[in-house]
C-alpha positions in Angstrom: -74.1 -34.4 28.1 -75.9 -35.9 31.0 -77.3 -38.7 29.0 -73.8 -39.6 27.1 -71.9 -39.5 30.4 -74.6 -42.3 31.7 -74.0 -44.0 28.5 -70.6 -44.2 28.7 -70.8 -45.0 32.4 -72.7 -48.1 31.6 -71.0 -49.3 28.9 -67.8 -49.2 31.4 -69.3 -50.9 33.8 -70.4 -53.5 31.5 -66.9 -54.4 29.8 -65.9 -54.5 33.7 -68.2 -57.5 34.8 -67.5 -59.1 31.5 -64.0 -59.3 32.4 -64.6 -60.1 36.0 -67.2 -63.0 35.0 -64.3 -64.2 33.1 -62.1 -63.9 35.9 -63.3 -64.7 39.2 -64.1 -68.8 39.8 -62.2 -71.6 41.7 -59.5 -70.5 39.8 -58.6 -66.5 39.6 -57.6 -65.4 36.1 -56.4 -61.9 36.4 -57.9 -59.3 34.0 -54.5 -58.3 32.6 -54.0 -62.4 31.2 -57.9 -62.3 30.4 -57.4 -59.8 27.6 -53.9 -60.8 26.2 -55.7 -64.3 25.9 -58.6 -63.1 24.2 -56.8 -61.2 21.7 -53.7 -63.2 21.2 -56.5 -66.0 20.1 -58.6 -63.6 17.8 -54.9 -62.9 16.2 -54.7 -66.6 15.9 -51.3 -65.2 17.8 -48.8 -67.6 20.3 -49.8 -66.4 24.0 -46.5 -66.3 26.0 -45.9 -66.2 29.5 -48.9 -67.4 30.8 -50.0 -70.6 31.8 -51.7 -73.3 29.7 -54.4 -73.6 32.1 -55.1 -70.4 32.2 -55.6 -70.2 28.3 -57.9 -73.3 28.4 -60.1 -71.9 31.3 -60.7 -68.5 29.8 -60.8 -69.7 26.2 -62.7 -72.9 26.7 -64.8 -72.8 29.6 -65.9 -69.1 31.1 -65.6 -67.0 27.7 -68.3 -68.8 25.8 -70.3 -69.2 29.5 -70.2 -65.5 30.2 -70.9 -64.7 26.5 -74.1 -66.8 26.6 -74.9 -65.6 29.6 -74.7 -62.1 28.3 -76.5 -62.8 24.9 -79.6 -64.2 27.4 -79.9 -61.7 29.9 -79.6 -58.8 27.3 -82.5 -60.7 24.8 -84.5 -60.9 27.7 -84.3 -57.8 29.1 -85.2 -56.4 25.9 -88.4 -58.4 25.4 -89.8 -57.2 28.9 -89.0 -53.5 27.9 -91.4 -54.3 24.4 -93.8 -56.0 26.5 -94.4 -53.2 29.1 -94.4 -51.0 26.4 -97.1 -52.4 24.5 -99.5 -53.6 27.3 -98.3 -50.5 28.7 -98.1 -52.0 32.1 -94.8 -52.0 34.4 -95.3 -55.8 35.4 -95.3 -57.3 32.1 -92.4 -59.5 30.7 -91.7 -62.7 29.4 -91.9 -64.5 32.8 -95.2 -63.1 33.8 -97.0 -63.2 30.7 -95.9 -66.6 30.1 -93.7 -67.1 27.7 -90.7 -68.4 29.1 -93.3 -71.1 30.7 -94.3 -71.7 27.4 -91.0 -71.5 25.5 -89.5 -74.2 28.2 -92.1 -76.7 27.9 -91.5 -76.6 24.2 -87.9 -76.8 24.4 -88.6 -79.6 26.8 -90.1 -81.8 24.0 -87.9 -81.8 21.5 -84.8 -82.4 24.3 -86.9 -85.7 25.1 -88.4 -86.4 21.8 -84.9 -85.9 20.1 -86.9 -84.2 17.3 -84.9 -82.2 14.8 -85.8 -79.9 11.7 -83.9 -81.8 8.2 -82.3 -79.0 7.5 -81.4 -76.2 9.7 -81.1 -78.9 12.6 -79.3 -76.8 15.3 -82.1 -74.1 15.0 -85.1 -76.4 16.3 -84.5 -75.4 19.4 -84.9 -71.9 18.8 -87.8 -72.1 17.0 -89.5 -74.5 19.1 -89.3 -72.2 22.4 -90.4 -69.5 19.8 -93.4 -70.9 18.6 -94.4 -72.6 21.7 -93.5 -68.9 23.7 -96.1 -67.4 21.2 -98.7 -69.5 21.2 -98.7 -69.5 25.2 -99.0 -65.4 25.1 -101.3 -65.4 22.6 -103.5 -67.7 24.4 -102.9 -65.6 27.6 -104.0 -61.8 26.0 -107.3 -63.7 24.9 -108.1 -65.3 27.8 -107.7 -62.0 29.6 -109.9 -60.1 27.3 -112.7 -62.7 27.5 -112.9 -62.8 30.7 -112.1 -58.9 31.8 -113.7 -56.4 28.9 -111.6 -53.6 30.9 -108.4 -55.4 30.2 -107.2 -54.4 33.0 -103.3 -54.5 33.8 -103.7 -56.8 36.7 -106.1 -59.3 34.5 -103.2 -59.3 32.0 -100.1 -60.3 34.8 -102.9 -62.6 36.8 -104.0 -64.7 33.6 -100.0 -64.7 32.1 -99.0 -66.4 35.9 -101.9 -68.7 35.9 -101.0 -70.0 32.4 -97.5 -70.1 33.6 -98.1 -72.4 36.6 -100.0 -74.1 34.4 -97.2 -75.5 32.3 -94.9 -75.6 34.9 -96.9 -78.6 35.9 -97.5 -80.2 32.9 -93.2 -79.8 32.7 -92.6 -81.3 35.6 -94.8 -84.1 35.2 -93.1 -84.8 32.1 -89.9 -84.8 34.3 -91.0 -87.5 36.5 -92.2 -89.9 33.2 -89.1 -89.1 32.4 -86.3 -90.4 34.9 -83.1 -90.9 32.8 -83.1 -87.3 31.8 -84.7 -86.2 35.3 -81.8 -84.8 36.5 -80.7 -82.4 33.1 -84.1 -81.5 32.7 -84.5 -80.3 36.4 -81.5 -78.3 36.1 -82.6 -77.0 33.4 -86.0 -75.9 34.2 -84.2 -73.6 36.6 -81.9 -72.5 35.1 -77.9 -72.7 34.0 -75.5 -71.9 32.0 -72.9 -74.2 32.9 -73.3 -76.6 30.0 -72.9 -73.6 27.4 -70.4 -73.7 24.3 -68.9 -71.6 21.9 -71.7 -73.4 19.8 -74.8 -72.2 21.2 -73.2 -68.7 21.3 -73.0 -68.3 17.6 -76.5 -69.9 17.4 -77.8 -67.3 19.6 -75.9 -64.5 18.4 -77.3 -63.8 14.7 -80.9 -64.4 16.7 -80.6 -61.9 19.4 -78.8 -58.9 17.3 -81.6 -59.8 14.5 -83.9 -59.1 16.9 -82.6 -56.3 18.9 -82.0 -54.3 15.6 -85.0 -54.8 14.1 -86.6 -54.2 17.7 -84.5 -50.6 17.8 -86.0 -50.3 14.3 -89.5 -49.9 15.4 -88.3 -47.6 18.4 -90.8 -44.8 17.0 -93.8 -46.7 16.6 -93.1 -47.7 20.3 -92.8 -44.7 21.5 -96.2 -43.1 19.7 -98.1 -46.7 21.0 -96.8 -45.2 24.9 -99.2 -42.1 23.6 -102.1 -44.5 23.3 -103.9 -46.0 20.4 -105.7 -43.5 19.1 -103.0 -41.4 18.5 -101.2 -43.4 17.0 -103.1 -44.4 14.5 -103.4 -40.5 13.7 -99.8 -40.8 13.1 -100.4 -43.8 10.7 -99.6 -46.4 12.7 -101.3 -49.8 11.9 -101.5 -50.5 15.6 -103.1 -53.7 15.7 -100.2 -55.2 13.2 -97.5 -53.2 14.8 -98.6 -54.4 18.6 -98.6 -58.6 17.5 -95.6 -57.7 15.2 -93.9 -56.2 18.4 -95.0 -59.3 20.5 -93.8 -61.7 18.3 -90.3 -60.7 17.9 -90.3 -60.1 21.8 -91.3 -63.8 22.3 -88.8 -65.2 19.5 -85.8 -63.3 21.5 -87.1 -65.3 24.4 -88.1 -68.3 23.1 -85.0 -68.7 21.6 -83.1 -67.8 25.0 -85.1 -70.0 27.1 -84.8 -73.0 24.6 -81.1 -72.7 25.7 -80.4 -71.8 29.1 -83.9 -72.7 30.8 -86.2 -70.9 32.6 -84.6 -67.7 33.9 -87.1 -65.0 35.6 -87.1 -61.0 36.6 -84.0 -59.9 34.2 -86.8 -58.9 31.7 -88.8 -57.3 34.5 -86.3 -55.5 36.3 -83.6 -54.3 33.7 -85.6 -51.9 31.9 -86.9 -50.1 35.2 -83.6 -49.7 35.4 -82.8 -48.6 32.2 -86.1 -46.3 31.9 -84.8 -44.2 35.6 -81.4 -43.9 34.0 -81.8 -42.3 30.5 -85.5 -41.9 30.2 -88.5 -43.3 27.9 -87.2 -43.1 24.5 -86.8 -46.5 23.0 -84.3 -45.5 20.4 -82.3 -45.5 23.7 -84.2 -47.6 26.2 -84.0 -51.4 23.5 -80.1 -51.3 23.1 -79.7 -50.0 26.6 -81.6 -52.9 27.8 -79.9 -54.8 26.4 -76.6 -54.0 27.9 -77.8 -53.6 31.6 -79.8 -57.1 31.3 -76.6 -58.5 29.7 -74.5 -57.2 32.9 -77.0 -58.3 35.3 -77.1 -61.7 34.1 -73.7 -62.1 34.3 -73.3 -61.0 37.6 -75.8 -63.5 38.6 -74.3 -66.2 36.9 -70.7 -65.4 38.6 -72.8 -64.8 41.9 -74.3 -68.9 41.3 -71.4 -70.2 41.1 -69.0 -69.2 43.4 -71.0 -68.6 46.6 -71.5 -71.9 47.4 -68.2 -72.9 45.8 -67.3 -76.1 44.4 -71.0 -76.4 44.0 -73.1 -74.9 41.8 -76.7 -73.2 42.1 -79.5 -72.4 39.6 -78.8 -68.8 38.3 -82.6 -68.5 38.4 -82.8 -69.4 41.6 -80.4 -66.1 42.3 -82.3 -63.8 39.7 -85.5 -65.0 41.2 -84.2 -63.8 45.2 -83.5 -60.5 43.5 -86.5 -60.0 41.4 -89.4 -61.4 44.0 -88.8 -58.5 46.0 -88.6 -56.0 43.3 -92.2 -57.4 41.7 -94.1 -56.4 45.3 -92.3 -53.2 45.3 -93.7 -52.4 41.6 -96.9 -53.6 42.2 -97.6 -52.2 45.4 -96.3 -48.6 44.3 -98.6 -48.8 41.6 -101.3 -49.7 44.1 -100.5 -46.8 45.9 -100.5 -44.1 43.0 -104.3 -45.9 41.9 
Protein backbone atom coordinates (compact mmCIF):
# COMPACT_ATOMS: atom_id res chain seq x y z
CA UNK A 1 0.00 0.00 0.00
CA UNK A 2 3.14 1.88 0.69
CA UNK A 3 4.48 1.51 -2.77
CA UNK A 4 0.93 2.55 -4.59
CA UNK A 5 0.55 5.59 -2.36
CA UNK A 6 4.26 6.75 -3.66
CA UNK A 7 3.00 5.90 -6.99
CA UNK A 8 0.19 7.83 -6.86
CA UNK A 9 2.08 10.64 -5.12
CA UNK A 10 4.30 10.97 -8.09
CA UNK A 11 2.11 10.71 -10.71
CA UNK A 12 0.33 13.87 -8.86
CA UNK A 13 3.08 15.64 -8.70
CA UNK A 14 3.93 15.14 -12.18
CA UNK A 15 0.50 16.28 -13.78
CA UNK A 16 1.17 19.32 -11.33
CA UNK A 17 4.54 20.65 -13.02
CA UNK A 18 3.11 19.82 -16.31
CA UNK A 19 0.53 22.25 -15.79
CA UNK A 20 2.70 24.73 -14.04
CA UNK A 21 5.42 24.48 -16.97
CA UNK A 22 2.51 25.33 -19.10
CA UNK A 23 1.57 28.13 -16.95
CA UNK A 24 4.14 30.10 -15.47
CA UNK A 25 6.36 32.44 -18.19
CA UNK A 26 6.35 36.25 -19.01
CA UNK A 27 2.86 35.77 -19.28
CA UNK A 28 0.79 33.69 -16.39
CA UNK A 29 -1.81 31.33 -17.80
CA UNK A 30 -3.79 30.08 -14.90
CA UNK A 31 -4.20 26.28 -14.54
CA UNK A 32 -7.99 26.51 -14.58
CA UNK A 33 -7.73 28.22 -18.56
CA UNK A 34 -4.68 25.66 -19.20
CA UNK A 35 -6.99 22.62 -19.05
CA UNK A 36 -10.29 24.10 -20.64
CA UNK A 37 -7.81 25.02 -23.50
CA UNK A 38 -6.31 21.79 -23.86
CA UNK A 39 -9.43 19.96 -23.96
CA UNK A 40 -11.74 22.32 -25.69
CA UNK A 41 -8.84 21.83 -28.57
CA UNK A 42 -8.63 17.94 -28.36
CA UNK A 43 -12.74 18.29 -28.70
CA UNK A 44 -11.94 20.34 -31.69
CA UNK A 45 -14.57 22.44 -29.34
CA UNK A 46 -15.02 26.70 -29.43
CA UNK A 47 -13.06 27.92 -26.18
CA UNK A 48 -15.13 30.86 -24.65
CA UNK A 49 -14.32 33.33 -22.24
CA UNK A 50 -10.83 33.42 -22.45
CA UNK A 51 -8.54 35.33 -24.24
CA UNK A 52 -7.06 34.67 -27.70
CA UNK A 53 -3.64 35.03 -26.55
CA UNK A 54 -3.96 32.97 -24.03
CA UNK A 55 -5.13 30.01 -26.40
CA UNK A 56 -2.22 30.74 -28.76
CA UNK A 57 0.49 30.71 -25.88
CA UNK A 58 -0.67 27.49 -24.34
CA UNK A 59 -1.58 25.80 -27.61
CA UNK A 60 1.16 26.99 -29.76
CA UNK A 61 4.09 27.83 -27.84
CA UNK A 62 4.56 26.15 -24.10
CA UNK A 63 2.33 22.82 -24.75
CA UNK A 64 4.44 21.29 -27.36
CA UNK A 65 7.79 22.87 -25.39
CA UNK A 66 6.87 21.32 -22.08
CA UNK A 67 5.73 18.11 -23.96
CA UNK A 68 9.23 17.80 -25.60
CA UNK A 69 10.70 18.59 -22.70
CA UNK A 70 8.97 15.91 -20.93
CA UNK A 71 9.46 13.18 -23.73
CA UNK A 72 13.49 14.08 -23.25
CA UNK A 73 13.99 14.12 -19.73
CA UNK A 74 11.84 10.87 -19.18
CA UNK A 75 13.90 8.94 -22.41
CA UNK A 76 16.85 9.91 -20.72
CA UNK A 77 16.29 9.17 -17.39
CA UNK A 78 15.42 5.85 -18.51
CA UNK A 79 18.61 5.04 -20.38
CA UNK A 80 20.83 5.96 -17.30
CA UNK A 81 18.62 3.54 -15.14
CA UNK A 82 19.55 0.58 -18.06
CA UNK A 83 22.99 1.78 -18.09
CA UNK A 84 23.73 1.52 -14.26
CA UNK A 85 21.95 -1.58 -14.39
CA UNK A 86 23.94 -3.31 -16.75
CA UNK A 87 27.58 -1.98 -15.95
CA UNK A 88 26.12 -2.23 -12.63
CA UNK A 89 27.75 0.87 -11.53
CA UNK A 90 25.76 4.02 -9.97
CA UNK A 91 27.75 6.67 -12.18
CA UNK A 92 26.92 5.29 -15.50
CA UNK A 93 24.52 7.10 -17.99
CA UNK A 94 24.33 8.54 -21.24
CA UNK A 95 26.40 11.65 -20.41
CA UNK A 96 29.28 9.81 -18.73
CA UNK A 97 29.59 6.98 -20.93
CA UNK A 98 29.45 9.05 -23.86
CA UNK A 99 26.75 8.89 -25.75
CA UNK A 100 25.04 12.10 -25.74
CA UNK A 101 28.79 13.40 -26.81
CA UNK A 102 28.52 11.06 -29.41
CA UNK A 103 24.85 11.36 -30.45
CA UNK A 104 25.37 15.43 -30.66
CA UNK A 105 28.30 15.39 -32.79
CA UNK A 106 26.30 13.25 -35.10
CA UNK A 107 23.30 15.26 -35.04
CA UNK A 108 25.70 18.07 -35.65
CA UNK A 109 26.55 16.80 -39.17
CA UNK A 110 23.63 16.27 -40.70
CA UNK A 111 22.31 19.96 -39.23
CA UNK A 112 25.44 21.35 -41.28
CA UNK A 113 25.62 18.87 -44.00
CA UNK A 114 21.72 19.24 -44.58
CA UNK A 115 21.89 15.45 -45.28
CA UNK A 116 18.53 13.65 -45.23
CA UNK A 117 17.43 9.83 -45.62
CA UNK A 118 14.99 9.64 -49.21
CA UNK A 119 12.38 8.33 -47.50
CA UNK A 120 11.71 8.61 -43.91
CA UNK A 121 13.39 12.15 -44.10
CA UNK A 122 12.28 13.58 -40.67
CA UNK A 123 13.77 10.45 -38.91
CA UNK A 124 17.55 11.17 -39.90
CA UNK A 125 17.97 12.97 -37.11
CA UNK A 126 17.02 10.35 -34.85
CA UNK A 127 18.86 7.85 -36.31
CA UNK A 128 21.91 9.68 -36.81
CA UNK A 129 22.34 10.66 -32.88
CA UNK A 130 21.52 6.85 -32.56
CA UNK A 131 24.04 5.42 -34.51
CA UNK A 132 26.58 7.86 -33.82
CA UNK A 133 25.50 7.47 -29.65
CA UNK A 134 26.35 3.69 -30.29
CA UNK A 135 29.18 3.65 -31.87
CA UNK A 136 30.78 6.23 -29.30
CA UNK A 137 29.77 3.65 -26.35
CA UNK A 138 30.81 0.85 -28.04
CA UNK A 139 34.10 2.31 -28.64
CA UNK A 140 34.28 3.44 -24.93
CA UNK A 141 33.44 -0.31 -23.14
CA UNK A 142 36.41 -1.61 -25.45
CA UNK A 143 38.75 0.86 -24.77
CA UNK A 144 38.08 0.29 -21.07
CA UNK A 145 38.52 -3.45 -21.22
CA UNK A 146 41.78 -3.18 -23.16
CA UNK A 147 43.25 -1.11 -21.10
CA UNK A 148 41.80 -2.28 -17.41
CA UNK A 149 41.33 -6.41 -17.43
CA UNK A 150 39.44 -5.69 -14.02
CA UNK A 151 36.95 -3.54 -15.66
CA UNK A 152 36.68 -1.61 -13.03
CA UNK A 153 33.64 0.89 -12.49
CA UNK A 154 35.87 3.84 -12.38
CA UNK A 155 37.79 2.70 -15.82
CA UNK A 156 34.35 2.47 -17.31
CA UNK A 157 33.07 6.42 -16.18
CA UNK A 158 36.95 7.61 -16.69
CA UNK A 159 37.26 6.31 -20.37
CA UNK A 160 33.19 7.29 -21.28
CA UNK A 161 34.38 11.25 -20.06
CA UNK A 162 37.57 11.07 -21.86
CA UNK A 163 35.82 10.00 -25.13
CA UNK A 164 33.28 12.59 -24.34
CA UNK A 165 35.62 15.59 -24.13
CA UNK A 166 36.91 14.20 -26.87
CA UNK A 167 34.11 15.05 -29.26
CA UNK A 168 33.23 17.93 -27.52
CA UNK A 169 36.22 19.26 -29.23
CA UNK A 170 36.08 17.96 -32.41
CA UNK A 171 32.09 19.72 -32.09
CA UNK A 172 33.21 22.75 -31.30
CA UNK A 173 35.83 23.07 -33.82
CA UNK A 174 33.24 22.27 -36.29
CA UNK A 175 31.37 25.31 -34.75
CA UNK A 176 34.03 27.75 -35.38
CA UNK A 177 34.46 26.41 -39.39
CA UNK A 178 31.20 26.96 -39.20
CA UNK A 179 30.20 30.69 -38.45
CA UNK A 180 26.70 31.28 -40.10
CA UNK A 181 25.22 28.55 -38.06
CA UNK A 182 27.66 29.35 -34.98
CA UNK A 183 25.22 30.70 -33.03
CA UNK A 184 22.25 27.75 -33.38
CA UNK A 185 24.78 25.25 -33.11
CA UNK A 186 26.15 26.81 -29.75
CA UNK A 187 22.87 26.89 -28.37
CA UNK A 188 22.29 23.83 -29.15
CA UNK A 189 25.27 22.08 -27.92
CA UNK A 190 23.95 23.22 -24.53
CA UNK A 191 21.02 22.71 -24.61
CA UNK A 192 17.20 24.08 -25.36
CA UNK A 193 14.05 23.55 -26.02
CA UNK A 194 12.92 26.70 -27.10
CA UNK A 195 12.78 26.07 -30.79
CA UNK A 196 10.56 22.80 -30.20
CA UNK A 197 7.17 22.12 -32.17
CA UNK A 198 4.25 20.13 -32.07
CA UNK A 199 6.41 18.40 -34.87
CA UNK A 200 9.29 17.06 -33.14
CA UNK A 201 6.89 15.86 -30.42
CA UNK A 202 5.13 13.38 -32.54
CA UNK A 203 8.55 12.41 -33.93
CA UNK A 204 9.83 11.66 -30.56
CA UNK A 205 6.82 10.18 -29.21
CA UNK A 206 6.33 6.76 -31.10
CA UNK A 207 10.48 6.64 -30.39
CA UNK A 208 10.55 7.04 -26.72
CA UNK A 209 7.21 4.82 -25.77
CA UNK A 210 8.79 2.19 -28.36
CA UNK A 211 11.56 2.21 -26.31
CA UNK A 212 10.39 2.51 -22.89
CA UNK A 213 7.93 -0.44 -23.51
CA UNK A 214 10.12 -2.70 -24.93
CA UNK A 215 12.69 -1.43 -22.24
CA UNK A 216 9.86 -2.45 -19.33
CA UNK A 217 9.66 -5.62 -21.38
CA UNK A 218 13.05 -6.83 -20.53
CA UNK A 219 12.46 -5.66 -16.85
CA UNK A 220 13.26 -9.45 -15.69
CA UNK A 221 16.28 -10.08 -17.47
CA UNK A 222 17.42 -6.76 -15.79
CA UNK A 223 16.71 -7.62 -12.72
CA UNK A 224 18.50 -11.41 -12.80
CA UNK A 225 21.74 -9.32 -14.74
CA UNK A 226 21.73 -7.05 -11.00
CA UNK A 227 22.39 -10.89 -9.54
CA UNK A 228 25.50 -11.16 -11.67
CA UNK A 229 26.35 -13.01 -14.76
CA UNK A 230 26.61 -16.16 -13.81
CA UNK A 231 23.37 -16.47 -12.52
CA UNK A 232 21.82 -15.37 -14.99
CA UNK A 233 22.77 -17.37 -17.42
CA UNK A 234 21.60 -20.32 -15.02
CA UNK A 235 18.30 -18.76 -15.49
CA UNK A 236 18.79 -18.85 -19.26
CA UNK A 237 19.68 -15.67 -19.90
CA UNK A 238 21.88 -15.05 -23.13
CA UNK A 239 23.75 -12.33 -21.25
CA UNK A 240 26.11 -11.24 -23.67
CA UNK A 241 23.00 -10.57 -26.30
CA UNK A 242 20.73 -9.36 -23.73
CA UNK A 243 23.54 -6.73 -22.23
CA UNK A 244 24.34 -5.05 -26.08
CA UNK A 245 20.63 -5.50 -26.78
CA UNK A 246 19.95 -3.50 -23.45
CA UNK A 247 22.66 -0.85 -24.54
CA UNK A 248 21.47 -0.36 -27.72
CA UNK A 249 17.95 0.58 -27.07
CA UNK A 250 19.28 2.73 -24.12
CA UNK A 251 21.52 4.73 -26.67
CA UNK A 252 18.70 4.96 -29.48
CA UNK A 253 16.34 6.66 -26.60
CA UNK A 254 19.20 9.04 -26.32
CA UNK A 255 20.40 9.49 -29.43
CA UNK A 256 17.21 10.20 -30.62
CA UNK A 257 16.71 12.83 -27.65
CA UNK A 258 19.93 14.47 -27.97
CA UNK A 259 19.60 14.73 -31.95
CA UNK A 260 16.64 17.12 -30.86
CA UNK A 261 17.12 19.16 -27.96
CA UNK A 262 21.19 19.06 -27.62
CA UNK A 263 23.30 18.00 -25.18
CA UNK A 264 21.46 17.80 -21.89
CA UNK A 265 23.48 16.07 -18.77
CA UNK A 266 22.64 14.47 -15.12
CA UNK A 267 18.70 13.85 -15.71
CA UNK A 268 19.83 10.26 -16.67
CA UNK A 269 22.22 10.07 -13.71
CA UNK A 270 20.18 11.44 -11.07
CA UNK A 271 16.53 10.44 -11.78
CA UNK A 272 16.79 6.96 -11.19
CA UNK A 273 18.66 7.35 -7.74
CA UNK A 274 15.71 8.89 -7.18
CA UNK A 275 13.51 6.55 -8.36
CA UNK A 276 15.52 3.42 -6.91
CA UNK A 277 15.21 5.26 -2.88
CA UNK A 278 11.52 5.75 -3.58
CA UNK A 279 10.11 2.38 -4.69
CA UNK A 280 13.01 0.07 -4.75
CA UNK A 281 15.11 -2.05 -7.31
CA UNK A 282 12.56 -3.76 -9.34
CA UNK A 283 12.67 -2.50 -12.92
CA UNK A 284 9.21 -3.62 -13.81
CA UNK A 285 8.71 -0.46 -11.60
CA UNK A 286 12.00 1.40 -11.54
CA UNK A 287 11.93 1.98 -16.18
CA UNK A 288 8.32 3.55 -16.26
CA UNK A 289 9.04 5.32 -12.99
CA UNK A 290 12.00 6.75 -14.49
CA UNK A 291 10.52 7.85 -16.76
CA UNK A 292 8.01 9.98 -15.10
CA UNK A 293 10.39 11.63 -12.39
CA UNK A 294 13.04 12.36 -15.33
CA UNK A 295 10.10 13.69 -17.34
CA UNK A 296 9.16 16.11 -14.22
CA UNK A 297 12.60 17.14 -13.55
CA UNK A 298 13.26 18.21 -16.85
CA UNK A 299 10.46 20.26 -17.02
CA UNK A 300 11.13 22.01 -13.97
CA UNK A 301 14.46 22.80 -15.29
CA UNK A 302 13.26 24.01 -18.35
CA UNK A 303 10.61 26.41 -16.61
CA UNK A 304 13.49 27.22 -14.07
CA UNK A 305 15.85 28.46 -17.61
CA UNK A 306 13.59 30.49 -18.67
CA UNK A 307 12.18 32.55 -16.31
CA UNK A 308 15.00 33.33 -13.85
CA UNK A 309 16.71 35.48 -15.87
CA UNK A 310 13.49 36.72 -17.54
CA UNK A 311 13.15 38.06 -20.77
CA UNK A 312 16.27 36.16 -21.49
CA UNK A 313 16.79 32.79 -21.81
CA UNK A 314 19.53 30.19 -20.44
CA UNK A 315 20.69 26.78 -21.55
CA UNK A 316 18.52 24.17 -19.59
CA UNK A 317 21.72 22.20 -19.45
CA UNK A 318 23.47 24.64 -18.06
CA UNK A 319 20.66 24.42 -15.01
CA UNK A 320 20.59 20.52 -15.04
CA UNK A 321 24.37 20.55 -15.10
CA UNK A 322 24.43 23.10 -11.47
CA UNK A 323 22.13 20.45 -10.12
CA UNK A 324 23.73 17.29 -11.16
CA UNK A 325 27.73 18.33 -10.70
CA UNK A 326 27.12 18.26 -7.15
CA UNK A 327 25.15 15.14 -6.99
CA UNK A 328 28.02 13.12 -9.22
CA UNK A 329 30.76 13.96 -6.18
CA UNK A 330 28.33 13.04 -3.67
CA UNK A 331 27.79 9.47 -5.55
CA UNK A 332 31.23 8.98 -6.15
CA UNK A 333 32.60 9.90 -3.01
CA UNK A 334 29.97 7.73 -0.98
CA UNK A 335 30.92 4.95 -2.98
CA UNK A 336 34.58 5.71 -2.13
CA UNK A 337 33.73 5.64 1.35
CA UNK A 338 31.70 2.22 1.49
CA UNK A 339 35.17 0.60 -0.70
Amino acid sequence: MKLQFKLAGSIAACILVLILGIGIGSVFVPPEDIIKIIFSKIAQKEIYNIESTFVAIVWNVRLPRVLVAFLAGGSLAVSGAVMQSILKNPLASSYTMGVSSGAALGAALVILTGLTLPLIPAFTLPLAGTLAGLLTVYASVKLASLVDRNFENSTIILTGIVFSLFINGIITIIIALNRDGMARLIFWQMGSFASQNIKNFNILLPICAAGTLILTGLSNEMDLLTFGEEQAKTMGVNTKKIKWLLLFLASALTGTVISFVGIIGFIDLISPHIVRKLVGARHKIVIPMSFCIGGTAMVLCDMTARTILSPQELPVGAITALAGAPFFCYVYFKGRRRA
